[in-house]
N, C-alpha and C positions, 0 to 999 in steps of 0.2 A: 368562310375559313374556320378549318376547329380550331379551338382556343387550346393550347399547352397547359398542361398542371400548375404555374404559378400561376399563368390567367385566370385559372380557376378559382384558383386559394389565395388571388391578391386581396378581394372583398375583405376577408379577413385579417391578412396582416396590416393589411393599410389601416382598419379599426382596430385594433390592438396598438399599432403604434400611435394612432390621434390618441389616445387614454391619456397618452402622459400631456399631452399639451391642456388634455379636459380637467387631469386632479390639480394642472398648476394655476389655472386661471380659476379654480374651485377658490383653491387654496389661500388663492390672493383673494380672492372674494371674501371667505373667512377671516380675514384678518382685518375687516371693517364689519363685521356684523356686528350688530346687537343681542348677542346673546342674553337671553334670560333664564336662568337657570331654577325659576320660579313654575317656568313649561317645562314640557316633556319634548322638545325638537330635536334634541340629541339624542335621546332613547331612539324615537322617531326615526330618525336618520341612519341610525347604524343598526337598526332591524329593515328600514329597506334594501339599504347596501348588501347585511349579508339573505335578505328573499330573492334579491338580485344575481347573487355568485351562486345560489343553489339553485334557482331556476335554468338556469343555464347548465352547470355542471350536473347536477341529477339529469336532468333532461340528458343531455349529452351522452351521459354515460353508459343511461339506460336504455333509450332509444335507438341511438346512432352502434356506438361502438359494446354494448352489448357486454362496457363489464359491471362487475360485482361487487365491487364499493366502488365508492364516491372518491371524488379528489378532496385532498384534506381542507379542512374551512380554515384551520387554529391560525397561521400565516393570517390571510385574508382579517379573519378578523381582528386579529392585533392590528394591521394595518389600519383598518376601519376605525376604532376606537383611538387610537394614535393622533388620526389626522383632526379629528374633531376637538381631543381634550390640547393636542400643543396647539393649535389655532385658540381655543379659547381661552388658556391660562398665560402662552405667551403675549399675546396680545393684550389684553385684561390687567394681569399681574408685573408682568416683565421679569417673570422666571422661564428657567430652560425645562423642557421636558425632553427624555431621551428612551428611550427603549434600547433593553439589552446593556445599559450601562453597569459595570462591573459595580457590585458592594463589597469588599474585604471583610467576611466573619473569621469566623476563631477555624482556624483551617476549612476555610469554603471560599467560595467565589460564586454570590447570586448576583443573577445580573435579571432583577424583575421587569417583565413585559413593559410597564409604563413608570420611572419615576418623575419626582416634579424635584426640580434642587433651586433652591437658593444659593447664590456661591455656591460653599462645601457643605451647604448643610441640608439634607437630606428631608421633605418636606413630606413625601407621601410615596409610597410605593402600592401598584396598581397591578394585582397579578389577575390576566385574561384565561380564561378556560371555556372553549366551545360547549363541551359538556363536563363530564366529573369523568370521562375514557375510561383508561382499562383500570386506573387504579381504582374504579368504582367506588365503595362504602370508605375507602385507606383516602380518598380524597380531601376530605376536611381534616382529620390529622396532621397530613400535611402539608396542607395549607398553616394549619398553626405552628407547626415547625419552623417554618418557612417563615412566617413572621417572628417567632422568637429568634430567632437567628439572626432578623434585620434589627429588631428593638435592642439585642444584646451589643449593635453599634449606634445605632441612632433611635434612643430611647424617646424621643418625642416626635416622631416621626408618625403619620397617621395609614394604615395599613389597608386595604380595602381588594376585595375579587369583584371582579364584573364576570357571569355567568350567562353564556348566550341561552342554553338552555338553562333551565333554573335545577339541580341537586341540592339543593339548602332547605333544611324544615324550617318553614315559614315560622312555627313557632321558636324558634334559635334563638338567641341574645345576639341581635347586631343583624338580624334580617331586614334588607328594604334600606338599610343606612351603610355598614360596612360589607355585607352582602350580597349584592346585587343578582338576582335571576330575572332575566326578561321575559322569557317565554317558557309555556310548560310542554313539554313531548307528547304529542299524540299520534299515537299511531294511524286514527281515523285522518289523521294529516289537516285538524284543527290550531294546533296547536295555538289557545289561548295564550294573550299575554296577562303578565302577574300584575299586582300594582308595585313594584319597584321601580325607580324610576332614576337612571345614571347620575339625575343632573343632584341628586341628593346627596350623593358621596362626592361630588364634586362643590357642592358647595360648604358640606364640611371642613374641604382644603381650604376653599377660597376662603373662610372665616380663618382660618390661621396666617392666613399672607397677612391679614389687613390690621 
């Protein structure tokens, strides 16, 4: 008997829809580990996660459907970074961490990729960036912007980007601590990782909870 198109394409929806029953029992997993922010597991973790969404979608892409860019990572890897740091600061700390949470500046509305809040007070804000995109070399301005904007409301607040690919001169002020690049771009499709290491800007925070 031939099989019809969904028979075809069920392998697939059916493992797309087990994901969410996978990140929840991750998740709950998460929320008894022992994290040690003395390793590098978290770095670790969310560079397989996203070798994972780009093996699949480059492949995909390029292979099968024959097109010319890739599917966006930026989504993805917010997500990625997300699940690991509120698993380990809620858990750990018993503070909220939220993505997309609105800050009220002086006529603005940023709403940073990852904050960490105590009650109302504003504890750390986490801005994610795949790479430094189209705004290229204009990327680090603002980025500083961008945290002037959050210190002009919550001046004690600790600021920090996590960079999938690394844009930051390593010789900077606040590379490797508030700067985080994980990996360098290579086009030979090497792509070294840096010694930066996530779990360091997160234990910066956690020195401030306790």
């Amino acid at each position: 008997m031939k099989s019809n198109l969904l028979d075809i394409d069920c392998k697939f929806t059916s493992h797309y829809k087990e994901l969410l029953g996978i990140q929840k029992n991750i998740f709950q997993q998460l929320r008894d580990y022992p994290f040690d922010l003395t390793k590098n597991e978290i770095t670790d973790a969310i560079v397989e996660r996203m070798d994972s969404f780009w093996f699949f979608n480059v492949n995909n892409n390029k292979e099968i459907l024959g097109r010319d860019i890739n599917t966006t990572a930026a989504d993805f890897f917010t997500e990625t970074c997300l699940l690991f740091v509120k698993a380990y600061f809620e858990q750990n700390v018993g503070v909220k961490v939220y993505s997309e949470k609105p800050i009220s500046t002086q006529g603005n509305v940023i709403r940073p990729d990852i904050s960490i809040w105590r009650d109302e007070q504003l504890i750390a804000a986490i801005e994610l960036k795949v790479s430094n995109g189209w705004k290229g070399n204009t990327m680090i301005s603002h980025l500083l912007e961008r945290e002037k904007q959050i210190f002009d409301v919550h001046p004690n607040c600790i600021f920090g980007v996590i960079a999938f690919w690394n844009f930051f001169d390593r010789n900077m002020e606040g590379w490797s601590t508030k700067y985080i690049g994980v990996k360098m771009f290579d086009p030979a499709k090497s792509h070294p990782r840096t010694n930066a290491k996530i779990e360091d800007l997160l234990l910066q925070i956690e020195n401030v909870l306790h």
